[in-house]
C-alpha positions in Angstrom: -33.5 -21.4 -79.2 -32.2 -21.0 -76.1 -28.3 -20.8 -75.3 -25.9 -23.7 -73.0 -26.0 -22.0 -69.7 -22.4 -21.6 -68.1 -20.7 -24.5 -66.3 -19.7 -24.3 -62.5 -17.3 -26.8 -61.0 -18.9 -26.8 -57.7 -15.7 -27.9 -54.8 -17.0 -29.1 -51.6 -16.3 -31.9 -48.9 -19.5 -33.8 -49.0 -17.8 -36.3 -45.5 -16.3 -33.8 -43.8 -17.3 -33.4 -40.3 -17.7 -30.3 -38.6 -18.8 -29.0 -34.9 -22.5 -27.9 -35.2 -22.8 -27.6 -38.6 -23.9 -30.8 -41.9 -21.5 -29.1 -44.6 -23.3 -31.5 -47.2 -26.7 -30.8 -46.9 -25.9 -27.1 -47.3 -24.1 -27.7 -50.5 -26.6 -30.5 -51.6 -29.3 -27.1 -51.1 -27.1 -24.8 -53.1 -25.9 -26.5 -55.6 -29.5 -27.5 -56.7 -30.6 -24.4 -56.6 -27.7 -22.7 -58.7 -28.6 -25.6 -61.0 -31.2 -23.8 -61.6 -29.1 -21.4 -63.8 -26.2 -23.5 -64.2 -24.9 -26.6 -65.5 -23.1 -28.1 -62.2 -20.9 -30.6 -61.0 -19.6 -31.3 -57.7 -15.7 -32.2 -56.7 -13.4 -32.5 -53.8 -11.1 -29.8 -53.3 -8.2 -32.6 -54.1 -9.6 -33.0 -57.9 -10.1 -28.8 -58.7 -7.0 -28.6 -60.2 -7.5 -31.7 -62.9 -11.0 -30.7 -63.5 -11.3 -26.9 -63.5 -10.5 -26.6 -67.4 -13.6 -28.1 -68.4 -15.8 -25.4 -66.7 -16.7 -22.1 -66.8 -16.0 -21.0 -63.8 -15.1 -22.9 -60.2 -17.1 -22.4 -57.0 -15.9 -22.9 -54.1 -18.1 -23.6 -51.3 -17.7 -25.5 -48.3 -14.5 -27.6 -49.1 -13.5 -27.7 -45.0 -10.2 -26.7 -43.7 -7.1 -26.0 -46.5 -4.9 -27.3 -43.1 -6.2 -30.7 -44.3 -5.0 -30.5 -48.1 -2.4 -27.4 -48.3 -0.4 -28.4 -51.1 -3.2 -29.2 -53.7 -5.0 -26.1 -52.4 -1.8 -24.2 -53.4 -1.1 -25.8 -56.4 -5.2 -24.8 -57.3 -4.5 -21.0 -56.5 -1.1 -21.1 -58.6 -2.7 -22.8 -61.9 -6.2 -20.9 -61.3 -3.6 -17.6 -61.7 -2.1 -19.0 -64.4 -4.8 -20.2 -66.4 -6.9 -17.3 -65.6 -9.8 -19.8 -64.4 -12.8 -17.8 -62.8 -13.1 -19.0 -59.4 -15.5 -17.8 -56.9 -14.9 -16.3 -54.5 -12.1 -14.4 -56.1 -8.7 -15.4 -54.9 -8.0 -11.6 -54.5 -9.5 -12.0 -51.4 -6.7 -10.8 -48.2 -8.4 -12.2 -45.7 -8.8 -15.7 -44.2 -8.2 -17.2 -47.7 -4.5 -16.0 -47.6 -3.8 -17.0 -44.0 -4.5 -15.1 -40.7 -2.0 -12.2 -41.5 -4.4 -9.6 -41.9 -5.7 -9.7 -38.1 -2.1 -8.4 -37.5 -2.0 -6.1 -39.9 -5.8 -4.6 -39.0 -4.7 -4.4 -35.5 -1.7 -2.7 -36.4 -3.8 -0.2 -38.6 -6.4 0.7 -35.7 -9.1 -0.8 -37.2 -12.0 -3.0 -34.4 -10.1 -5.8 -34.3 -9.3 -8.0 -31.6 -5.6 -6.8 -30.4 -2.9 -9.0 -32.3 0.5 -9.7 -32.8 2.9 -12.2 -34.2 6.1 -11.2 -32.4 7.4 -11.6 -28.9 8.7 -7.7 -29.1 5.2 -6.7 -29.9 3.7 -8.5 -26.7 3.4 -4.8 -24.7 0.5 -3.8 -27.2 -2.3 -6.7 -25.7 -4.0 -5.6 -22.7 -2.7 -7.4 -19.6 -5.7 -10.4 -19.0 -5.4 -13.5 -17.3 -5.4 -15.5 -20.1 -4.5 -15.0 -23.4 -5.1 -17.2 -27.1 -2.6 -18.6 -29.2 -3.1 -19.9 -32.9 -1.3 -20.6 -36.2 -1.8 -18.1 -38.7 -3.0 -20.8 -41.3 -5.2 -22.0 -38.6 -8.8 -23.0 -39.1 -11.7 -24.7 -37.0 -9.9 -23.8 -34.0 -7.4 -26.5 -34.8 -4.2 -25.6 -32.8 -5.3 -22.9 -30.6 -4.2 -23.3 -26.9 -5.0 -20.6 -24.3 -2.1 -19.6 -22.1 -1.1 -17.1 -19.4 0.8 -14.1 -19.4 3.9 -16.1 -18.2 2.8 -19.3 -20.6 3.9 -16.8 -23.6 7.9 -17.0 -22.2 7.3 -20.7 -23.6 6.1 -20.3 -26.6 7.7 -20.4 -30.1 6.3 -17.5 -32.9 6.8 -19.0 -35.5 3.6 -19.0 -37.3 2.0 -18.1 -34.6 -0.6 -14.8 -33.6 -1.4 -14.1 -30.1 -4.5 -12.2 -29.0 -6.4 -11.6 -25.4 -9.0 -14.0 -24.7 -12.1 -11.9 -24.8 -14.9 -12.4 -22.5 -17.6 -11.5 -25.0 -21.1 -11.7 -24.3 -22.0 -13.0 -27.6 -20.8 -13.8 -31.4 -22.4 -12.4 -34.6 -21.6 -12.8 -38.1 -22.7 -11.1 -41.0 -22.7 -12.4 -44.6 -22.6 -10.5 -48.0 -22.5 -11.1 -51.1 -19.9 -9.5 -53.4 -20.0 -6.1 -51.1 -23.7 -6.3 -50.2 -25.1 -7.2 -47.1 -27.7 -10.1 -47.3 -28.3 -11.2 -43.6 -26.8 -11.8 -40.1 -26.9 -14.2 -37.2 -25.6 -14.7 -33.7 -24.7 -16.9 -30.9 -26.3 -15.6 -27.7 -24.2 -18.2 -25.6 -20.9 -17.9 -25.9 -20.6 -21.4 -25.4 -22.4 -22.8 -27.8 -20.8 -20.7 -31.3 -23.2 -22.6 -34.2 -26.4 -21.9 -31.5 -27.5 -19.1 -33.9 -30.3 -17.5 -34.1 -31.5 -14.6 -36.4 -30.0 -10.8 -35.4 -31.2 -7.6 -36.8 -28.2 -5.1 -37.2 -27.9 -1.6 -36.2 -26.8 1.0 -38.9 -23.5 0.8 -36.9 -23.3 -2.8 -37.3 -24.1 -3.2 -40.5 -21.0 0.0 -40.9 -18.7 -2.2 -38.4 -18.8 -4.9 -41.1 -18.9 -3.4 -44.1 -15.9 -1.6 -43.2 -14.3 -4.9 -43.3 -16.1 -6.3 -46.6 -15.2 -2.8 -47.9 -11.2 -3.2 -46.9 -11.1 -6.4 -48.6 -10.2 -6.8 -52.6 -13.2 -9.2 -53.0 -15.3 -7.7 -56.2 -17.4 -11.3 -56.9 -17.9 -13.8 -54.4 -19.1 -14.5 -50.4 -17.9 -13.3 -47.5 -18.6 -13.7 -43.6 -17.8 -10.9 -40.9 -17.3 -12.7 -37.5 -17.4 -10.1 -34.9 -17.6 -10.2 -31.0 -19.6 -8.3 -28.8 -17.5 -7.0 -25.6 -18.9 -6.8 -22.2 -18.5 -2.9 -23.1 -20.8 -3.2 -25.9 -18.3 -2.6 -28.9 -17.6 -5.2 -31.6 -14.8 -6.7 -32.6 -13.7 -8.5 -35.6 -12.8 -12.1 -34.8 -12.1 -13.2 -38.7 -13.0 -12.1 -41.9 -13.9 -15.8 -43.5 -13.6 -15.1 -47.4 -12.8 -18.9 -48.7 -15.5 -21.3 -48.1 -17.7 -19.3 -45.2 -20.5 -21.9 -43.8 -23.8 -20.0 -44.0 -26.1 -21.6 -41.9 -28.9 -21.5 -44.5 -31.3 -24.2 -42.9 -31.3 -21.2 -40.2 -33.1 -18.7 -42.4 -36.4 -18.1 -43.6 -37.6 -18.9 -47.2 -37.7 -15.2 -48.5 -34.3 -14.4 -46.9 -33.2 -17.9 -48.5 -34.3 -17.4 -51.4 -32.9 -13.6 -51.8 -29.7 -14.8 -51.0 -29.5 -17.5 -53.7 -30.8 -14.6 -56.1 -27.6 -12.6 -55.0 -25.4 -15.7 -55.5 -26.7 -16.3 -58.8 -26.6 -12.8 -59.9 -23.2 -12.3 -58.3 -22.0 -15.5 -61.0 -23.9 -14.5 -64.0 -21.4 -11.1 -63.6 -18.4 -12.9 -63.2 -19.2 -14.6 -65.9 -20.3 -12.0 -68.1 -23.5 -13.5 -68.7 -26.5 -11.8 -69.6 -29.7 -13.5 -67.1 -31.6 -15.5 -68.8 
């Protein structure tokens, strides 16, 4: 007799809209096939909270911007802590998933990061360009970012805010893993055009460019997405470590590399759960 596989509360935004990307018919395609090992049911990020204790575990998937529904996403975190609810990713995470922070803190650390800073006395450390970015840190989906000049920063308030040169890249790749393992990686090869992507085979400095990120970060179960950019001087720079609800742009890859990646998600839960594979 066979035993009740685990439950997964599944949270996505089936409507929501985004630039270049169908957010639902990626979830629709991973949530069928984690059906495969799990018993799951799909929410809106608004009803986690109120439904999470009648699962095993919650997924978290592509539930769009937090901007758009910051107090229920905090009062999710704060009972998730408190109730001890398995939630994947891991809330551990210190990247994107607790704000924009850590781009200051990386930069301030040395590591290949795009220069940043969240302070007007800190200004001297960007490299003098003719234009430069500004953003919130809880930003997301480029909503609020303005570019300005060097003499456009007098204006500006800092509250909440980072600041970082605009980089004339020459393209944008992003790598995804799976709890600390590398599964596959895509790029942009117009900078213009950011979900453009198209398959990109890694060199072993790459694939140690991101992992040093993946690595820094205090993610043990769950997804993550390195965004990096590649200067006109050939080096990479990390744009934003996305470990909340990364998109993955699965339509984009072939079956095998589709299908392994699924295998790693499904494998990643089981150990969360502490389930043996059936």
């Amino acid at each position: 007799m066979s035993s009740t596989p685990s439950s997964v509360l599944y949270v996505t935004d089936l409507a929501y809209e985004a630039q270049g990307r169908r957010y639902c018919d990626e979830d629709i395609y991973l949530s069928s096939r984690l059906r495969e090992d799990f018993t799951v049911a799909l929410c809106h990020p608004r009803d986690a909270t109120t439904l999470m204790d009648s699962f095993d575990a919650v997924v978290i998937r592509n539930s769009g911007p937090v901007l758009h529904y910051q107090a229920e996403y905090d009062v999710f975190r704060a009972q998730a802590r408190q109730r001890g609810t398995r939630v994947y990713t891991q809330l551990t995470g210190r990247a994107d998933m607790a704000g924009k922070q850590y781009l200051v803190d990386l930069s301030a650390a040395g590591f290949p990061v795009i220069s940043t800073v969240d302070r007007r006395a800190d200004l001297h450390h960007l490299p003098e360009v003719d234009e430069y970015v500004a953003k919130p840190k809880l930003g997301a989906d480029s909503i609020g970012l303005t570019f300005v000049t060097r003499d456009g920063l007098d204006d500006l308030g800092f509250d909440n805010l980072l600041i970082q040169p605009r980089i004339r890249f020459r393209y944008e790749v992003s790598f995804y893993f799976v709890d600390r393992a590398f599964q596959y990686a895509l790029y942009a090869p117009r900078p213009d055009q950011r979900w453009r992507l198209e398959r990109y085979e890694p060199s072993a400095a790459d694939l140690d460019f991101a992992q040093c990120f993946v690595d820094w970060n205090t993610v043990d179960r769950g997804i993550q997405r390195v965004d990096a950019c590649r200067t006109p001087k050939g080096e990479l720079l990390l744009v934003e470590l996305e470990d909340l609800n990364p998109y993955l742009s699965l339509d984009l890859l072939d079956a095998t590399t589709r299908d392994a990646f699924v295998s790693g998600v499904k494998i990643s839960l089981h150990g969360l759960l502490g389930d043996a594979r059936p």
